[in-house]
Backbone of each chain as ProteinMPNN parsed JSONL, in Angstrom:
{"seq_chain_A": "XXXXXXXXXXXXXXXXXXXXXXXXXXXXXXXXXXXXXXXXXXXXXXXXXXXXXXXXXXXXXXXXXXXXXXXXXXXXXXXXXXXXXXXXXXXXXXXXXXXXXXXXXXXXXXXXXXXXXXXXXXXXXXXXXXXXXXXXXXXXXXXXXXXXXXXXXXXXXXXXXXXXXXXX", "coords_chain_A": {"N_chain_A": [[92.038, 102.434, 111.618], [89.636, 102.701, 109.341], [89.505, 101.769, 105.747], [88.198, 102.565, 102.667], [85.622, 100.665, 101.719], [83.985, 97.704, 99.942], [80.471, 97.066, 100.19], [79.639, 93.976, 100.764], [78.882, 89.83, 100.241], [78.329, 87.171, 101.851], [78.086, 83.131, 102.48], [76.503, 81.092, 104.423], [78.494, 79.518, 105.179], [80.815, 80.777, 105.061], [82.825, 80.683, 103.543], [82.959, 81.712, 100.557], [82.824, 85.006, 99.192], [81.091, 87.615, 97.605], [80.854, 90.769, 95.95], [79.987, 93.993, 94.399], [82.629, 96.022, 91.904], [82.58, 99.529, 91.156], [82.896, 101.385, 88.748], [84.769, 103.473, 86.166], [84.512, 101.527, 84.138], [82.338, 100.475, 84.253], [79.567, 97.902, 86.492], [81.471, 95.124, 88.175], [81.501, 92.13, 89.191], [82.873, 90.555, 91.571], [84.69, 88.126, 93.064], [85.546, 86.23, 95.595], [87.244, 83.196, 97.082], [87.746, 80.919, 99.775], [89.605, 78.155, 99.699], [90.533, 74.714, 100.684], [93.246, 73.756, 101.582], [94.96, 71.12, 101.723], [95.906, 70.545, 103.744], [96.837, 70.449, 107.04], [95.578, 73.415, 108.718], [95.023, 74.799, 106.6], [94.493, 77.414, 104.252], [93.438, 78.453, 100.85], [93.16, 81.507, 98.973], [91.474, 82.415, 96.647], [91.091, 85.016, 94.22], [88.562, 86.929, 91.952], [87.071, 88.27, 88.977], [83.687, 87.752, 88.276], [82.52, 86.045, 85.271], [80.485, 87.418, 82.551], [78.798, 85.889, 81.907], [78.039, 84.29, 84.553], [79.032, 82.077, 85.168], [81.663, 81.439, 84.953], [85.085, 82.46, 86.48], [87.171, 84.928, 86.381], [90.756, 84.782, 87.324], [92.306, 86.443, 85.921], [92.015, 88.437, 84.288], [92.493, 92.131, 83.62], [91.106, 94.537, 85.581], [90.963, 97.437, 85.752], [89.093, 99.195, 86.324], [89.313, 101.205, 88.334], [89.464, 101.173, 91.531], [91.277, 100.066, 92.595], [92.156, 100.149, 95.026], [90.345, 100.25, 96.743], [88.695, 97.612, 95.904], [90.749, 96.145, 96.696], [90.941, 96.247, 99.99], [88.547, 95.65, 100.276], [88.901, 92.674, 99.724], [90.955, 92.289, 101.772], [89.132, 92.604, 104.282], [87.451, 90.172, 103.923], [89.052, 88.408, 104.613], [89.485, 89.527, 107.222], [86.965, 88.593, 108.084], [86.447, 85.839, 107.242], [88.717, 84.724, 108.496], [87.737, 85.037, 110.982], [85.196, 83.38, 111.495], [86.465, 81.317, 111.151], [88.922, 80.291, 112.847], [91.602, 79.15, 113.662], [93.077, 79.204, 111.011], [94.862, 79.327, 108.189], [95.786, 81.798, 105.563], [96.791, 81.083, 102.449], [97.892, 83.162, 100.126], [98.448, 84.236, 96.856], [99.296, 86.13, 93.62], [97.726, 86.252, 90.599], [99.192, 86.558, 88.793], [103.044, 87.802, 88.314], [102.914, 90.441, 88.488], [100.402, 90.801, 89.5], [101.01, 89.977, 92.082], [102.822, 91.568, 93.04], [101.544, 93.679, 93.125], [100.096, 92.753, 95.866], [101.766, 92.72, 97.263], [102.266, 95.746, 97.778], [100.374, 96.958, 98.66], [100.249, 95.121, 100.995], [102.482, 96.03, 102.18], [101.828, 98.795, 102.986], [99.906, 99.295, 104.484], [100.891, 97.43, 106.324], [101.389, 97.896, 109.133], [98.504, 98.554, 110.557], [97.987, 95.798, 109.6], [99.112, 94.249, 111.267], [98.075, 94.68, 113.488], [96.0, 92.395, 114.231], [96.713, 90.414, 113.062], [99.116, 88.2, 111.395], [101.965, 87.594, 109.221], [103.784, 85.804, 106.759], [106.398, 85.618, 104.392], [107.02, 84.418, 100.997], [110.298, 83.812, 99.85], [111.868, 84.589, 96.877], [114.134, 82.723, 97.231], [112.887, 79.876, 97.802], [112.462, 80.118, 100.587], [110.454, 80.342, 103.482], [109.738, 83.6, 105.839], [108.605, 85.746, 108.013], [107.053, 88.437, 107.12], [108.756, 91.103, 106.017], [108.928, 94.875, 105.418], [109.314, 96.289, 102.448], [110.372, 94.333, 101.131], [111.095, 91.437, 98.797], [108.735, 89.53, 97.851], [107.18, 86.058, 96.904], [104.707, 84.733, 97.636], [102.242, 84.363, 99.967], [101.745, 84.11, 103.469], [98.868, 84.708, 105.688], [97.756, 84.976, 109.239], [95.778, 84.834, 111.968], [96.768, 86.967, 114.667], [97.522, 85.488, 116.972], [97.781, 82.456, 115.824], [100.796, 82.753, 115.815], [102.804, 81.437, 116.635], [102.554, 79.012, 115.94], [102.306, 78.635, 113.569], [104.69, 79.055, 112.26], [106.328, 77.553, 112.884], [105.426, 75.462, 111.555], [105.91, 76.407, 108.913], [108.633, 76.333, 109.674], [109.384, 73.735, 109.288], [108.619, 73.462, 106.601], [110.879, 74.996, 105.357], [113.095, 73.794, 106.128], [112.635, 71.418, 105.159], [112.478, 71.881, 102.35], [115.4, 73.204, 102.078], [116.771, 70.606, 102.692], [115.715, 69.534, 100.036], [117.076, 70.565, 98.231]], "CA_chain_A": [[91.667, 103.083, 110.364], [88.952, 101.592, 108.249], [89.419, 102.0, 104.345], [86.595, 102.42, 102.008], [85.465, 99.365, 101.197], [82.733, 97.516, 99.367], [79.433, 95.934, 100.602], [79.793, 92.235, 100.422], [78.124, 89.074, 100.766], [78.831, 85.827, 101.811], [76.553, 82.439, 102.527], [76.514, 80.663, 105.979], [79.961, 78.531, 105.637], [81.621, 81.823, 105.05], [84.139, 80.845, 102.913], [82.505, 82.829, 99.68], [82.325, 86.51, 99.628], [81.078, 88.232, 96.794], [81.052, 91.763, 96.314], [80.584, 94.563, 92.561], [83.387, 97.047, 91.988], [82.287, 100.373, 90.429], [84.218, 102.258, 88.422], [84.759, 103.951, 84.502], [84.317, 100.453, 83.259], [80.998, 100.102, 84.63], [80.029, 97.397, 88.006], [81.851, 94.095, 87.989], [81.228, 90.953, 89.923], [84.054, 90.124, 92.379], [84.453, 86.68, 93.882], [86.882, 85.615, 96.957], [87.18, 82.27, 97.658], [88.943, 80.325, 100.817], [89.417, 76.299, 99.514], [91.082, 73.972, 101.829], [94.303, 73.361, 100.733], [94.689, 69.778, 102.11], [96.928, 70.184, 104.589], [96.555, 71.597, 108.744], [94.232, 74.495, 108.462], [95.804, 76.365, 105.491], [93.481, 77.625, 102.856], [93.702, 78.944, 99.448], [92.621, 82.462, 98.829], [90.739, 82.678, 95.039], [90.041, 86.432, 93.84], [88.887, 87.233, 90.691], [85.969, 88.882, 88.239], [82.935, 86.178, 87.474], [82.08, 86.77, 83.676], [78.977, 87.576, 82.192], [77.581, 84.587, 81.587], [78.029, 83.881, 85.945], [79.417, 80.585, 85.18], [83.204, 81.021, 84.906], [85.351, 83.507, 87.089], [88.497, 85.306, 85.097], [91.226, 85.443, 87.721], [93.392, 86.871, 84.924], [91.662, 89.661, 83.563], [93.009, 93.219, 84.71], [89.534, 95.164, 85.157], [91.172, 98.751, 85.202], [88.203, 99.873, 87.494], [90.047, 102.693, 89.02], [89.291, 101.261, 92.398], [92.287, 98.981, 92.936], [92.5, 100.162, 96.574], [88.653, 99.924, 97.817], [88.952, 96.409, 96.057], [91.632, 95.054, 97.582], [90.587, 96.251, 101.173], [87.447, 94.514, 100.834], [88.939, 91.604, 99.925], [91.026, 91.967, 103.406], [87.999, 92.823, 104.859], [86.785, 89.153, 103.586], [90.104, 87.498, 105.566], [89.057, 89.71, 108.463], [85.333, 88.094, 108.328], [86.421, 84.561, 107.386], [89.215, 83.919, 109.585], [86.728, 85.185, 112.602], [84.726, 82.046, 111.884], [87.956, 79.928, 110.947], [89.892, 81.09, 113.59], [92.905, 78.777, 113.012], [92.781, 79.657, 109.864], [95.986, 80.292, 107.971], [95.463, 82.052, 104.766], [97.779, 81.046, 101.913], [97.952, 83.981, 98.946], [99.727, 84.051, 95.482], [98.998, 86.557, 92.478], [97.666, 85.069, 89.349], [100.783, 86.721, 87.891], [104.102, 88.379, 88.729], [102.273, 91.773, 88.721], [99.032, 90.898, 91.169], [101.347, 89.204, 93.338], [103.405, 92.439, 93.141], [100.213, 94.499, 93.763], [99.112, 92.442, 96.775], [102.444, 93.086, 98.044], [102.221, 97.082, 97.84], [98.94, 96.555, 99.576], [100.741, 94.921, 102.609], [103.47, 96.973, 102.232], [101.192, 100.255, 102.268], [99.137, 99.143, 105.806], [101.732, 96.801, 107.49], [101.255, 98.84, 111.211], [97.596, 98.404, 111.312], [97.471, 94.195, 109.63], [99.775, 93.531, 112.46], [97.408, 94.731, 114.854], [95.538, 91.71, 114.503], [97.186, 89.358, 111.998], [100.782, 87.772, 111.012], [102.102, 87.593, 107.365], [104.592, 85.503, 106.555], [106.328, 85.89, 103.132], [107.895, 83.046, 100.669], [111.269, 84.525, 99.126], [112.683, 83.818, 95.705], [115.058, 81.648, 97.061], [112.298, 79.146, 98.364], [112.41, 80.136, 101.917], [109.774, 81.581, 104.157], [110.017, 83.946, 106.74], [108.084, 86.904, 108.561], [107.235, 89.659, 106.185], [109.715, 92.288, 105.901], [109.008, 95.811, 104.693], [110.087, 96.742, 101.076], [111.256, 92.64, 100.286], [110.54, 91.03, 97.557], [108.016, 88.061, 97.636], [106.371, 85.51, 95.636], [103.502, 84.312, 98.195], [102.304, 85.173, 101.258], [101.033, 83.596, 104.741], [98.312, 85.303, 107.076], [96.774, 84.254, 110.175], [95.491, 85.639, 113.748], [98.419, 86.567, 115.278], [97.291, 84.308, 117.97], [98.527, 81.235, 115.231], [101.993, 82.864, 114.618], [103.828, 80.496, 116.8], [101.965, 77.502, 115.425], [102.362, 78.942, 111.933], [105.863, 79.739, 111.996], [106.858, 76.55, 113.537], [105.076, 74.686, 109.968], [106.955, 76.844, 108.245], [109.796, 76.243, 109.586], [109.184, 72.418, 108.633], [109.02, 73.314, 104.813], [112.008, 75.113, 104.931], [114.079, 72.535, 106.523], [112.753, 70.047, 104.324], [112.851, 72.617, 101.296], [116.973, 72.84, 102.156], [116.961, 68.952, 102.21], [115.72, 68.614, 98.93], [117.994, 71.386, 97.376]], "C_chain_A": [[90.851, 102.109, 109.5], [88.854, 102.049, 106.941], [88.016, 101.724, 103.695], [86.635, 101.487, 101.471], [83.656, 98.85, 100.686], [81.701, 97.09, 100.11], [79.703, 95.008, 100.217], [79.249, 91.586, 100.836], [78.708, 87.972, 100.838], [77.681, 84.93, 101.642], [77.211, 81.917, 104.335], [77.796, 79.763, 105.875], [81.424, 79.865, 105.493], [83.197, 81.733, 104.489], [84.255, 81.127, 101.057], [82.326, 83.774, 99.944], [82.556, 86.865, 97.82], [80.573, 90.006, 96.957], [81.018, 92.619, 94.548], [81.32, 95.852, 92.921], [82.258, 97.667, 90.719], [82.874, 101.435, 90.099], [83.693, 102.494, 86.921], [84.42, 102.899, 83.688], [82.858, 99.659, 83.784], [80.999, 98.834, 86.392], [80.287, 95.846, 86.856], [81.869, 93.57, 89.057], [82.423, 90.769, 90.816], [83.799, 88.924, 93.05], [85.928, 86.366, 94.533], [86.223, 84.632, 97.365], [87.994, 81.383, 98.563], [88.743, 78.852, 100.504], [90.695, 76.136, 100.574], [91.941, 73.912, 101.155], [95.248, 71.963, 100.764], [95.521, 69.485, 102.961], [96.624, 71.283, 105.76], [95.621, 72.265, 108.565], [94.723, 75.451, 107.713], [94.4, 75.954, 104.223], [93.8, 78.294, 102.182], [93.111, 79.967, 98.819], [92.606, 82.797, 97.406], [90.664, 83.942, 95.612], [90.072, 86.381, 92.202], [87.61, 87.799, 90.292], [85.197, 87.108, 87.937], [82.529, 87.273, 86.224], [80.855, 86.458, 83.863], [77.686, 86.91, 82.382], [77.343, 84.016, 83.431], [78.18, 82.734, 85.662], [80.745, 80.403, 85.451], [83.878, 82.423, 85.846], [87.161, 83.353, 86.455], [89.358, 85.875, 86.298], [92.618, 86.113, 87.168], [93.388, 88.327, 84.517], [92.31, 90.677, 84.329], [91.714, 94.262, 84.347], [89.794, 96.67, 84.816], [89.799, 99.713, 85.52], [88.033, 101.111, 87.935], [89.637, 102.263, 90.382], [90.052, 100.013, 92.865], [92.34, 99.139, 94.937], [91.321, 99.656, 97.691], [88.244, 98.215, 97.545], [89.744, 95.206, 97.09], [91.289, 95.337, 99.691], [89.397, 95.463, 101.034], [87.947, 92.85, 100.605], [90.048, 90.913, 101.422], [90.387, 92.037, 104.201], [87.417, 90.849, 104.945], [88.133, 88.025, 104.4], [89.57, 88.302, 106.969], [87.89, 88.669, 109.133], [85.606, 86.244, 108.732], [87.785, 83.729, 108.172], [88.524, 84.471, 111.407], [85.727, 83.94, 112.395], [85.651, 80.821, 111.232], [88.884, 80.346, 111.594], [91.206, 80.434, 113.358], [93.499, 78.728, 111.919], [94.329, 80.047, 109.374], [95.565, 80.193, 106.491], [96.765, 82.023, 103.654], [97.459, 82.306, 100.343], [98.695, 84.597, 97.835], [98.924, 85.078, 94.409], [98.776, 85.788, 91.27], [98.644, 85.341, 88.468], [101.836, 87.187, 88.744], [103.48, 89.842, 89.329], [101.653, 92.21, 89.685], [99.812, 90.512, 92.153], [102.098, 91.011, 94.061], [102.045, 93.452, 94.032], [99.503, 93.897, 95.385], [100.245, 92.827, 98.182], [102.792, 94.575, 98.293], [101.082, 97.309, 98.721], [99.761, 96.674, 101.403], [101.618, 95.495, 103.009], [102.756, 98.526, 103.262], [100.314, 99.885, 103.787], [99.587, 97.575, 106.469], [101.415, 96.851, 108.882], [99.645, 97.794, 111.405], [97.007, 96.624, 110.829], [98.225, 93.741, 111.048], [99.272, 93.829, 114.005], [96.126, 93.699, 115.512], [96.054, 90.133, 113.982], [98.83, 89.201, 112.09], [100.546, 87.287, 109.752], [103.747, 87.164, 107.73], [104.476, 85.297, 104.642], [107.346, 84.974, 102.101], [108.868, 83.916, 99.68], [111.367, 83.232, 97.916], [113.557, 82.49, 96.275], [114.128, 80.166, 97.811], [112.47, 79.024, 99.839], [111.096, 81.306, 102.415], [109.764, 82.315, 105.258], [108.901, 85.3, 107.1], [108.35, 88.167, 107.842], [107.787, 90.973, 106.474], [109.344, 93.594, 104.879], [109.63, 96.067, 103.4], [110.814, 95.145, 100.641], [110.381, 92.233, 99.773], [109.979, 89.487, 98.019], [107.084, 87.038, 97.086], [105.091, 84.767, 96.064], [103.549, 84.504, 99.484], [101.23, 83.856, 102.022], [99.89, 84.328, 105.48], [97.183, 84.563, 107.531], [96.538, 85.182, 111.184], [96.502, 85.292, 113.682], [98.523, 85.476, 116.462], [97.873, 82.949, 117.484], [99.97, 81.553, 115.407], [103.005, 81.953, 115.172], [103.807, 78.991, 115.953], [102.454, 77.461, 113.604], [103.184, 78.845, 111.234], [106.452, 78.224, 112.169], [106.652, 75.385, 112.228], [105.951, 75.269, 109.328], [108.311, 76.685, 108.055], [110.286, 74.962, 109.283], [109.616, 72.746, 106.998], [110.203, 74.349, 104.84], [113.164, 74.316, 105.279], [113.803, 71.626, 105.453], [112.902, 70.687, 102.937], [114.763, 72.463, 100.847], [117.349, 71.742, 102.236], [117.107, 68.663, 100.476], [116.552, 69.01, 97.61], [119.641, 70.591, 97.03]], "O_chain_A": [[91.235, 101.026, 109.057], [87.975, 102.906, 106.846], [87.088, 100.987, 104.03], [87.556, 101.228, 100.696], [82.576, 99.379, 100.945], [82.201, 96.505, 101.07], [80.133, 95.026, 99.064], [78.727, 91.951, 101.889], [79.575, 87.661, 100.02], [76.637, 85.246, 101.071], [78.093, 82.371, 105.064], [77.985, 79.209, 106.957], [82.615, 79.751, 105.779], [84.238, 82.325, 104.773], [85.248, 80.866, 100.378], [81.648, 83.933, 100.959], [83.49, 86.619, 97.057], [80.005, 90.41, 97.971], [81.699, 92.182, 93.62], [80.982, 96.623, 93.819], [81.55, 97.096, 89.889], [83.317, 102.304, 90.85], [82.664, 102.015, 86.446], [84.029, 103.157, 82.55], [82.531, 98.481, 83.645], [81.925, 98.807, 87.202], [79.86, 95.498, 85.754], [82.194, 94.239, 90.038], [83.288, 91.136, 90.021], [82.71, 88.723, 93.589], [87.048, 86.305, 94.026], [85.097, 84.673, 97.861], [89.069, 81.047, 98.064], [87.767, 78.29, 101.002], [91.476, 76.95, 101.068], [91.704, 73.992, 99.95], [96.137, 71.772, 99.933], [95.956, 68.339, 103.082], [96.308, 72.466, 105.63], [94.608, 71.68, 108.181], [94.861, 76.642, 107.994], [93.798, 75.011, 103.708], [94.637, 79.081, 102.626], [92.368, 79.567, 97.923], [93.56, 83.393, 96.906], [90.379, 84.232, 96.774], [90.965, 86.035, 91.429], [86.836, 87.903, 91.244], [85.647, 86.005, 87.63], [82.336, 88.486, 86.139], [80.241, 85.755, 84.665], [76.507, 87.063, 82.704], [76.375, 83.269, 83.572], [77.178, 82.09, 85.972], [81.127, 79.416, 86.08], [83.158, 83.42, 85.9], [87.941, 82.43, 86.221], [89.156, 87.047, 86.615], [93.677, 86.261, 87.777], [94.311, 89.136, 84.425], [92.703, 90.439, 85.471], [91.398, 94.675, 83.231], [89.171, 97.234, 83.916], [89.589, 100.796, 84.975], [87.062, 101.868, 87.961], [89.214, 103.325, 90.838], [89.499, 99.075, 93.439], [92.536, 98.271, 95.788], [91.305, 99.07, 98.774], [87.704, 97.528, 98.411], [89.537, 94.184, 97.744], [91.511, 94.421, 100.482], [89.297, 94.508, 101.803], [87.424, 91.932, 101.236], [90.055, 89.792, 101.932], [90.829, 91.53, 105.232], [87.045, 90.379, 106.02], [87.854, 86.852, 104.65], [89.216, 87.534, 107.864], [87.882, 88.138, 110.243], [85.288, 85.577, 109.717], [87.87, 82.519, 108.378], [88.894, 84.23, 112.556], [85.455, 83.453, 113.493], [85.358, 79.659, 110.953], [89.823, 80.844, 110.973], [92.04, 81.162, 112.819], [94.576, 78.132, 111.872], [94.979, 80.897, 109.983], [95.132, 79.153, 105.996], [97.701, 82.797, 103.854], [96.589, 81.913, 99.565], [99.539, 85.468, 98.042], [97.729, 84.792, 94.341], [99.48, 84.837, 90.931], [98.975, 84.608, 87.536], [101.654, 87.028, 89.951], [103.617, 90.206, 90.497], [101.801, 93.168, 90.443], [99.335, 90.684, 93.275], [101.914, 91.466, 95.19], [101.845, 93.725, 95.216], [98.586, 94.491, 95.953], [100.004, 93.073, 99.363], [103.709, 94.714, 99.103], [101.261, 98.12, 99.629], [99.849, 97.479, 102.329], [101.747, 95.609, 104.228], [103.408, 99.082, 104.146], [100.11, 101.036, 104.17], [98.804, 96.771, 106.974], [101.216, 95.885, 109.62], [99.536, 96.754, 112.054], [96.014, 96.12, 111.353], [97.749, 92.865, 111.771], [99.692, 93.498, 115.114], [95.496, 93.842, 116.56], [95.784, 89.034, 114.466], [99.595, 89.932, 112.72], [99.544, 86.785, 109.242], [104.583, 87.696, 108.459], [103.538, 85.055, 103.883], [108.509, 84.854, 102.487], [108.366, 84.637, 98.818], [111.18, 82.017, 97.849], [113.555, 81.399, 95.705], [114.868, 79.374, 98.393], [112.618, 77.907, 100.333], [110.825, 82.445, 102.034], [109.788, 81.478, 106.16], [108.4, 85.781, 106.083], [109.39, 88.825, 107.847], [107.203, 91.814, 107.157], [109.438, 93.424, 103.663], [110.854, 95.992, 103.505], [111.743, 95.048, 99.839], [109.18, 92.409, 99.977], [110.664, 88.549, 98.427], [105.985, 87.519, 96.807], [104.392, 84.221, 95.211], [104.564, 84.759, 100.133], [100.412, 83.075, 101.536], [100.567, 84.734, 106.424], [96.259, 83.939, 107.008], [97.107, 86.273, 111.21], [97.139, 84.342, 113.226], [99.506, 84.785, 116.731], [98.408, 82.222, 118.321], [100.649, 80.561, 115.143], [103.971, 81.621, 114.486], [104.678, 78.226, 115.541], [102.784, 76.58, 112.811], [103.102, 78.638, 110.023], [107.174, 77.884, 111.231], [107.534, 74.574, 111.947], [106.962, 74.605, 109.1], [109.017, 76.774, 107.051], [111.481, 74.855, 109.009], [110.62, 72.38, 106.388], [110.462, 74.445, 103.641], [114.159, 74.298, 104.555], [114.734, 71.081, 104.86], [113.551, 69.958, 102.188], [115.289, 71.931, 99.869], [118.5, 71.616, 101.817], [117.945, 68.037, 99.826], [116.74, 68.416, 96.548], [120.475, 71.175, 96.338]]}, "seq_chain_B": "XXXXXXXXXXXXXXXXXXXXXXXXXXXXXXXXXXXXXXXXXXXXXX", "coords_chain_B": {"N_chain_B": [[78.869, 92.289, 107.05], [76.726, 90.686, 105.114], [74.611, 88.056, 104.178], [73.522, 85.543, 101.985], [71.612, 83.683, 99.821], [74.26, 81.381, 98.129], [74.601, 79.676, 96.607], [74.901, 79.027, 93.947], [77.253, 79.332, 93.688], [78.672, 77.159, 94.965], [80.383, 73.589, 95.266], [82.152, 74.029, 93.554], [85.557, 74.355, 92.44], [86.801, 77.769, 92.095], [89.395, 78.863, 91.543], [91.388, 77.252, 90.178], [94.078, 77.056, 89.169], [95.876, 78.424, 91.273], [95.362, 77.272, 93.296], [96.134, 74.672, 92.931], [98.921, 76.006, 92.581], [99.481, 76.695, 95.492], [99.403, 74.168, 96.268], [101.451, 73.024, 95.553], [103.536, 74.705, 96.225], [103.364, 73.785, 99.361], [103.852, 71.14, 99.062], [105.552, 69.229, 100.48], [104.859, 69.781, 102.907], [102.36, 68.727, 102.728], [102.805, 65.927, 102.466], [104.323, 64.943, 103.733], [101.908, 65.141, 106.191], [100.628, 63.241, 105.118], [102.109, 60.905, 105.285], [101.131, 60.908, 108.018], [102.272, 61.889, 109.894], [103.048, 64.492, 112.474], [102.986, 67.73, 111.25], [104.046, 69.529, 113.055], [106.924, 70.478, 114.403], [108.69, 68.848, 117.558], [108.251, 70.392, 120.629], [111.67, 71.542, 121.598], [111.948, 72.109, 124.15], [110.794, 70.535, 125.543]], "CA_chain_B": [[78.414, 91.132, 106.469], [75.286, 90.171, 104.324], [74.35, 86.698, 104.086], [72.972, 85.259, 100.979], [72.345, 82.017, 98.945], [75.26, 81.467, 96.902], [74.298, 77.911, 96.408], [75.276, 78.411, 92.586], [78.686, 79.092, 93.717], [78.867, 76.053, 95.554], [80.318, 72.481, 94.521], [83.383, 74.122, 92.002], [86.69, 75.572, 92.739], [86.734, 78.748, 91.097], [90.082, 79.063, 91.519], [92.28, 75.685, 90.266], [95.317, 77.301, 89.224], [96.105, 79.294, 92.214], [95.005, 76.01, 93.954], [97.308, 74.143, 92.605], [100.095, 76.808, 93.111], [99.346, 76.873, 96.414], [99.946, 72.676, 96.973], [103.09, 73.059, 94.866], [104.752, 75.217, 97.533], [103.204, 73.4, 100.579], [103.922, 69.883, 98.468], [106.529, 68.734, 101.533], [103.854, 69.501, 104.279], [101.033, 67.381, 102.981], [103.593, 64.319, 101.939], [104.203, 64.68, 105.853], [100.403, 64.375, 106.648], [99.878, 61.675, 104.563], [102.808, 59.864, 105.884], [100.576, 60.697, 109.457], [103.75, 62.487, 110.894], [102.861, 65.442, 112.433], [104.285, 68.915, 110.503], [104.974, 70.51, 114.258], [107.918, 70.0, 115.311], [108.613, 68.436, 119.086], [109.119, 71.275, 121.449], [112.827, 71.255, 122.142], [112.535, 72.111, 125.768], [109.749, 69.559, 126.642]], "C_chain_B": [[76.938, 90.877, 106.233], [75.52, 89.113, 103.943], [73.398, 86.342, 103.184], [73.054, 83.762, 100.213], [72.895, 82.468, 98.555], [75.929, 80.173, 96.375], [74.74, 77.762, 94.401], [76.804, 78.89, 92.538], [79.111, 77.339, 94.106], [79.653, 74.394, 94.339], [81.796, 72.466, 93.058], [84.21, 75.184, 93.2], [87.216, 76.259, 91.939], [88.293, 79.182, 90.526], [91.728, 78.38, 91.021], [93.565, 76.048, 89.942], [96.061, 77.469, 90.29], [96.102, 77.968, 93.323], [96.398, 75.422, 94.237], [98.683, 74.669, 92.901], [100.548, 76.104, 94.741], [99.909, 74.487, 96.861], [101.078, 72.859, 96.224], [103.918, 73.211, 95.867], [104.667, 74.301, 98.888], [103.311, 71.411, 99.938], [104.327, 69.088, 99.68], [105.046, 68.459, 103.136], [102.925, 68.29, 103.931], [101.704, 65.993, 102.803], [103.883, 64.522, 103.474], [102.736, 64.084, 106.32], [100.2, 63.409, 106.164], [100.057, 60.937, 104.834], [102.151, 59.81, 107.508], [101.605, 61.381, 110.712], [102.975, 63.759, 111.083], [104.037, 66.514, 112.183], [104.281, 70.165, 112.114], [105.589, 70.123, 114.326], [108.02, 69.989, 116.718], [109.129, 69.788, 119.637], [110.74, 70.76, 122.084], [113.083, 71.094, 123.618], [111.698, 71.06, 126.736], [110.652, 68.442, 126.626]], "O_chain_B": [[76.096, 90.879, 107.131], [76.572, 88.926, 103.331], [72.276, 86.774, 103.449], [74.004, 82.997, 100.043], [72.791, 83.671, 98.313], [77.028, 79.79, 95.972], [74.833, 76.714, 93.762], [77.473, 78.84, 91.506], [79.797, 76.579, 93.422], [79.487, 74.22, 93.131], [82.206, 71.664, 92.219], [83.954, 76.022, 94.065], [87.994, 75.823, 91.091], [88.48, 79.692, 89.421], [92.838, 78.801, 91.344], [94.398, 75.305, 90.461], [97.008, 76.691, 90.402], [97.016, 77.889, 94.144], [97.274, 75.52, 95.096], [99.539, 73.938, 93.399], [101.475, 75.362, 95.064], [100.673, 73.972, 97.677], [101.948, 72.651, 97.07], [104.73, 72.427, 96.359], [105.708, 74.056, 99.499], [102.729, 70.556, 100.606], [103.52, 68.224, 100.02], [104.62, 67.557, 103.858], [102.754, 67.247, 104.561], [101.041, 64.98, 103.026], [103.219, 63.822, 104.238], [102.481, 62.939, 106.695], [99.531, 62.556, 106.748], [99.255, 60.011, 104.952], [102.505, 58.891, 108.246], [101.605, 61.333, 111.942], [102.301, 64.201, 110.152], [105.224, 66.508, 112.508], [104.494, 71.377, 112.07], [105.365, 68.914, 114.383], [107.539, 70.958, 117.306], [110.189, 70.286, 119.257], [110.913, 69.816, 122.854], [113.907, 70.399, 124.211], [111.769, 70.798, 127.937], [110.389, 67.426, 127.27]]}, "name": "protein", "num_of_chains": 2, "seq": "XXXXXXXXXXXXXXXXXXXXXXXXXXXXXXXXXXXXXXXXXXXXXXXXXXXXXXXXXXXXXXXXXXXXXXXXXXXXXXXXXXXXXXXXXXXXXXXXXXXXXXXXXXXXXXXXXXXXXXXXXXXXXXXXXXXXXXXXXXXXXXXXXXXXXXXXXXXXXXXXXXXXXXXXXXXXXXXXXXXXXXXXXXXXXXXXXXXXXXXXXXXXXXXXXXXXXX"}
């Protein structure tokens, strides 16, 4: 199943994708960015609106668009793209609040079946543990990679929670 | 996919909070790399 999603652009290192939502509040800029996160091959998945001026990008604002759904597929669309040329690629992703995080998890919630037909999502619980995302549970950041990583992935993981329960 | 400069993205991370988040939680892993230890653990059965 492919969801309606935006046109987007990247540049040749493919770890920018920009993309404008259009909606009641007119078009707005979208920017997804994958930074290194300084450790194995985990990267750091930026989204947010660039303002006016194209200098600063507001991942705070709530744009109120009306196209929360065709957004957020393109910006899985933009993990589809850029872990096909970062194939080991594990994608680390956090809401800039309680809310987006909430929203990103209704998302994965809401097309579970068909991410797991290429991908693995692991999900970091309240109690500082992470584990393999579970339907309808509550979580405060998320993992995904080719499922092809998930042993490799799982196996890090299971590092920071051992050493997580150490330091408790 | 459309391919475009986006050479005035370049050079900034747009994102430094979220950044930051993000080494918070994985704090333990990179204090492993740094120490040069690798964060796999030894296969048990090898």
């Amino acid at each position: 199943m492919q969801l309606p999603r935006y046109d987007h652009y990247t540049d040749d290192s493919k770890t920018v994708f920009e993309f404008i939502s259009e909606g009641p509040k007119g078009c707005i800029r979208k920017l997804v960015e994958y930074t290194y996160a300084g450790v194995g091959e985990i990267y750091n998945l930026g989204f947010g609106d660039i303002t006016e001026s194209n200098k600063e990008v507001d991942d705070v604002i709530v744009s109120n668009n009306g196209d929360m759904a065709k957004v957020l597929a393109t910006v899985a669309a933009s993990i589809d793209e850029f872990t096909e040329n970062y194939p080991f690629a594990a994608v680390f992703a956090v809401g800039s609040s309680q809310s987006r995080t909430r929203l990103y998890r209704i998302g994965i919630n809401r097309h579970l079946h068909e991410i797991r037909d290429k991908f693995v999502i692991f999900g970091h619980c309240k109690v500082n543990f992470w584990e393999e995302f579970e339907k309808g549970k509550d979580y405060q950041a998320f993992f995904i990679s080719r499922k092809e990583n998930k042993q490799e992935l799982w196996l890090q993981l299971q590092v920071l929670n051992r050493m997580n329960q150490t330091e408790e | 996919m459309i391919i475009k400069d986006m050479s005035h993205l370049k050079g900034k991370v747009h994102f430094p909070k979220k950044l930051a988040r993000a080494r918070e939680i994985l704090a333990p892993l990179i204090a492993l790399e740094k120490e040069g230890r690798s964060i796999t653990p030894p296969d048990s059965n090898s």
